[in-house]
N, C-alpha and C positions, 0 to 999 in steps of 0.2 A: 337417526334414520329419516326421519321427518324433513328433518334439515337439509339432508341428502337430496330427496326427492323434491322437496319447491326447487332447489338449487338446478337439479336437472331440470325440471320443467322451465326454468324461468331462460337456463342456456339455452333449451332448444325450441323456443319460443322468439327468441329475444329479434327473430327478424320479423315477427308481428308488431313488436314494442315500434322499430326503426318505422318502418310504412306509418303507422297511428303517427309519430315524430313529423312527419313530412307533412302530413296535413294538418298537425298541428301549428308547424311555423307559420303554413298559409293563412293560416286562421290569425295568427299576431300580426303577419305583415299586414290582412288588413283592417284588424281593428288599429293599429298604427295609423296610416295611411288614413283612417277617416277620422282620428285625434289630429294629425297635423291638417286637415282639411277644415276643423271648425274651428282649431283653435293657434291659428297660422301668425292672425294680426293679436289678438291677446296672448300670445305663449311670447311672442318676440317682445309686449311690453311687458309681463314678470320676467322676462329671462334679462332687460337691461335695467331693473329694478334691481334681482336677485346680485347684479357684478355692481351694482353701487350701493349696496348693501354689506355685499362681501356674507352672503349667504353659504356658498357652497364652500371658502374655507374654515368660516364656523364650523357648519358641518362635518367636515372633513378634521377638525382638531377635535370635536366630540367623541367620532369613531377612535381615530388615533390613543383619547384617552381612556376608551372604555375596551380597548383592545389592550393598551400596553398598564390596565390595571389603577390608571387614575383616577378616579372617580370618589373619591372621598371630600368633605367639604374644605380640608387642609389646601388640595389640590385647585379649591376653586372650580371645580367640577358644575357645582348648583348654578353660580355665578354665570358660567357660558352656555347653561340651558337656558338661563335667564334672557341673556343677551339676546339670543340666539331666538328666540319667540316674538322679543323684540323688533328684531330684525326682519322677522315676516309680517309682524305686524306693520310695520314703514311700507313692506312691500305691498300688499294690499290695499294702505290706505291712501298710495300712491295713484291707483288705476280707477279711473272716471268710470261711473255705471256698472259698479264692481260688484253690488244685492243682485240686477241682472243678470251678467256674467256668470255668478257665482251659482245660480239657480240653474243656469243653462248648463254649466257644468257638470253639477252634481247629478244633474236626471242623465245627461250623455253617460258619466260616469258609471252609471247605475244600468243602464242600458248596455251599454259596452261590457258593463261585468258579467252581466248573463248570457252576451253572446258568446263572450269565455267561454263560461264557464260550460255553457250548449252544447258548443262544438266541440271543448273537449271530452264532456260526455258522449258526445256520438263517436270519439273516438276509441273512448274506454269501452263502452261498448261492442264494439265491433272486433276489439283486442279480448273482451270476458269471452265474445262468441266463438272467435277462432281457438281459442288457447282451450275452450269447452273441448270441441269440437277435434283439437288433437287429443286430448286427455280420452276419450270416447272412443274415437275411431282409429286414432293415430296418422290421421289427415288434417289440415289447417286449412286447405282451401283456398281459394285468389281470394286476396283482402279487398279488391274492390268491388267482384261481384258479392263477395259476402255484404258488403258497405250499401250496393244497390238494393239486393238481396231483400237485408233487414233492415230499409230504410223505415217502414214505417212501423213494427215492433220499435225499434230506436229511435222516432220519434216521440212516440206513446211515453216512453218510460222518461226520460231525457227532460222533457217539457217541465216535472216535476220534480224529476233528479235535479237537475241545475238549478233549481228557484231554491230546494231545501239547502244543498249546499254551498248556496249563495249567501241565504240566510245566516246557517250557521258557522261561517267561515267568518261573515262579518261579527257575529255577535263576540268569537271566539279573540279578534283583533283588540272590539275593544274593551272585552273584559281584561285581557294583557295590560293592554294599557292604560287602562284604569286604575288597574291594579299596582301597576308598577309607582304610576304619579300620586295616588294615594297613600300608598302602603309601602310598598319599598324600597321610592327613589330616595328614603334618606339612611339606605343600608350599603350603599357605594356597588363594589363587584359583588358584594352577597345578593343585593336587589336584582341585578341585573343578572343572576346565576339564575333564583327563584322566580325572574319570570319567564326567562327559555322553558325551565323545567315544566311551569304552568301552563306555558304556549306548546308545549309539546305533549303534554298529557289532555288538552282541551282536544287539540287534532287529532291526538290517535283516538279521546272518544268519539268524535265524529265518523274518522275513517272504521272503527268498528262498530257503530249502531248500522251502518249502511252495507258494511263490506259482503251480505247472503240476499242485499236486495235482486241485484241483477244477476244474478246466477239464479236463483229461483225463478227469475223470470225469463230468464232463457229454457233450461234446464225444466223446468214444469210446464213451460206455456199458458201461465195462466193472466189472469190478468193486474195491472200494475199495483192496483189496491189488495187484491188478493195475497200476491207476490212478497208484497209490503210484510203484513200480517205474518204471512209465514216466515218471511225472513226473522223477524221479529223473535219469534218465538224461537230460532234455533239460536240465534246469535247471541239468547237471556241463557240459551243453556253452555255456550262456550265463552261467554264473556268473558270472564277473565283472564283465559288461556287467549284469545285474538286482541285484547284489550294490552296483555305484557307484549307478545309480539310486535305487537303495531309500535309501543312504546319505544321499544328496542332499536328497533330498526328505524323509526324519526329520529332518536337520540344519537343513534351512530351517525345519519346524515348528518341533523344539525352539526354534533360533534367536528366531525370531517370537515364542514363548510366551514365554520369560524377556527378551525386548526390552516385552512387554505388561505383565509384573509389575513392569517399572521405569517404565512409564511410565504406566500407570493407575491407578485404584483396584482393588483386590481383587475387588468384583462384576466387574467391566465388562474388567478382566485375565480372570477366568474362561470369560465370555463367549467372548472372545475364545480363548481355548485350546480352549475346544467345538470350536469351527469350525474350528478350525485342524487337530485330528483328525479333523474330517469330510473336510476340503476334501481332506488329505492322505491318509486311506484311500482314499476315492475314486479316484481320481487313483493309487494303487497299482491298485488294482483294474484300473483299466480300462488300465495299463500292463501289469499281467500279459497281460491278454488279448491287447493288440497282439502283446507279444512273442512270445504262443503259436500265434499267426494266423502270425506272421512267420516261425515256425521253423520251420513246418509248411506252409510257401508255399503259407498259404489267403487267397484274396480275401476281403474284409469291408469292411463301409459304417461310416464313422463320423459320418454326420452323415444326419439324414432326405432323404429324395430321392422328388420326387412326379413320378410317371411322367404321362404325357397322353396322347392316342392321336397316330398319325402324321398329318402333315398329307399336302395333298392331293399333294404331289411327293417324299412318302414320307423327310419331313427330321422326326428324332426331337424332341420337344420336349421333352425333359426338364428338369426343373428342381431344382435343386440347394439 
């Protein structure tokens, strides 16, 4: 039943997801747009570095062999990551004022990840509010007056939402990675199984320490550290039931994506991973929400429902 019910809400929801989409992409094109602006004349000298290196078919024969299972030291697997570090190394120590560069980089980097990460919390946001707000009322409201609406509650929370996610997104990369080159790059495809598993159980504790933040702060109106606190406390008492969920449903994604990079072309693989992060934020989202409806034994509508008046012997005609 439960399953039932996200599954409803998330179909008839799902054209909040699409509008949140649109200003999303706008948000890529121009954090894009202002990477190839600073980095126009240094991206064209690593990128005729990277083809006299022969960077990207490196790369490109590392995937190949950890997709088609090669990866053992037999294989010479070790040997082409070797190389292959090598290889960037030439590349960098190729490029004049490159401590510079590389400073100017990494803070643009740094900068550009939180205006991600910003905007798309204003967009989660505004998809937690409407998606609240049909569960409640069984109305969703114009996504952009709601957008203008609750610009500045969505600011308030956002400013801090994006810096913690920020935070712990990166820390979660390079614990992976740490992990894998320490510890299980010399276990072949086992290494590389055990640190999806680790990359995806790090995520879903992230996605579930946070997942009752902004709904109590829609949902209460109270204030962003308050909201915090409470979320807090409800989310230690469903942990492990929103902690397996969360699990599940990153695992089916991941699953799904690296099943599409073995069995497509690389465009049409990509595709495919898009929507598969749609489908499956989504689909979190609007799991959080049940869950916070459910723990908080609130009635909510997950599907539209058109009222009619009573008929004449006063039998409700509702339609579902």
């Amino acid at each position: 039943m439960y399953f039932k019910r996200t599954l409803n809400l998330a179909f008839h929801t799902y054209p909040i997801h699409l509008k949140s989409l649109l200003l999303q992409l706008a948000v890529v094109a121009l954090v894009v747009a202002i990477v190839a602006l600073f980095f126009f004349n240094t991206g064209g000298q690593i990128v005729d570095e990277i083809k006299a290196e022969k960077v990207i078919e490196q790369a490109t024969g590392i995937i190949e062999d950890i997709v088609e299972g090669k990866t053992s030291e037999e294989d010479g697997f070790n040997d082409k990551i070797v190389d292959f570090v090598d290889s960037l190394k030439n590349v960098f120590t190729a490029i004049p004022n490159l401590a510079q560069k590389v400073s100017l980089a990494v803070w643009l980097f740094i900068i550009l990840g939180y205006m991600l990460y910003f905007f798309f919390g204003m967009t989660l946001y505004v998809n937690i509010y409407a998606i609240n707000r049909f569960m409640s009322t069984n109305v969703s409201g114009f996504y952009l007056w709601t957008y203008i609406k609750e610009f500045k509650n969505n600011l308030k929370i956002n400013l801090s939402a994006a810096l913690i996610c920020m935070i712990f997104d990166a820390g979660v990369a390079m614990a992976v990675v740490g992990a894998y080159v320490m510890a299980f790059s010399g276990w072949g495809t086992v290494g590389i199984v055990v640190s999806v598993l680790l990359f995806i159980f790090l995520l879903s504790i992230r996605r579930t320490v946070l997942s009752y933040w902004i709904p109590t702060f829609i949902v209460e109106e109270c204030g962003v550290k308050e909201a915090f606190k409470k979320s807090v406390g409800m989310m230690l008492d469903d942990f492990g039931k929103l902690l397996l969920k969360t699990f599940i449903v990153i695992f089916v994604a991941v699953a799904l994506a690296l099943l599409s990079m073995w069995l497509f072309e690389v465009v049409w693989a990509g595709v495919i991973i898009i929507l598969l992060c749609l489908i499956a934020g989504h689909y979190l989202t609007c799991s959080y929400l049940v869950d916070y409806y459910e723990h908080n034994h609130k009635t909510y509508f997950t599907k539209k429902v058109k009222l009619s008046s009573l008929t004449g012997d006063g039998e409700n005609t509702s339609e579902n």
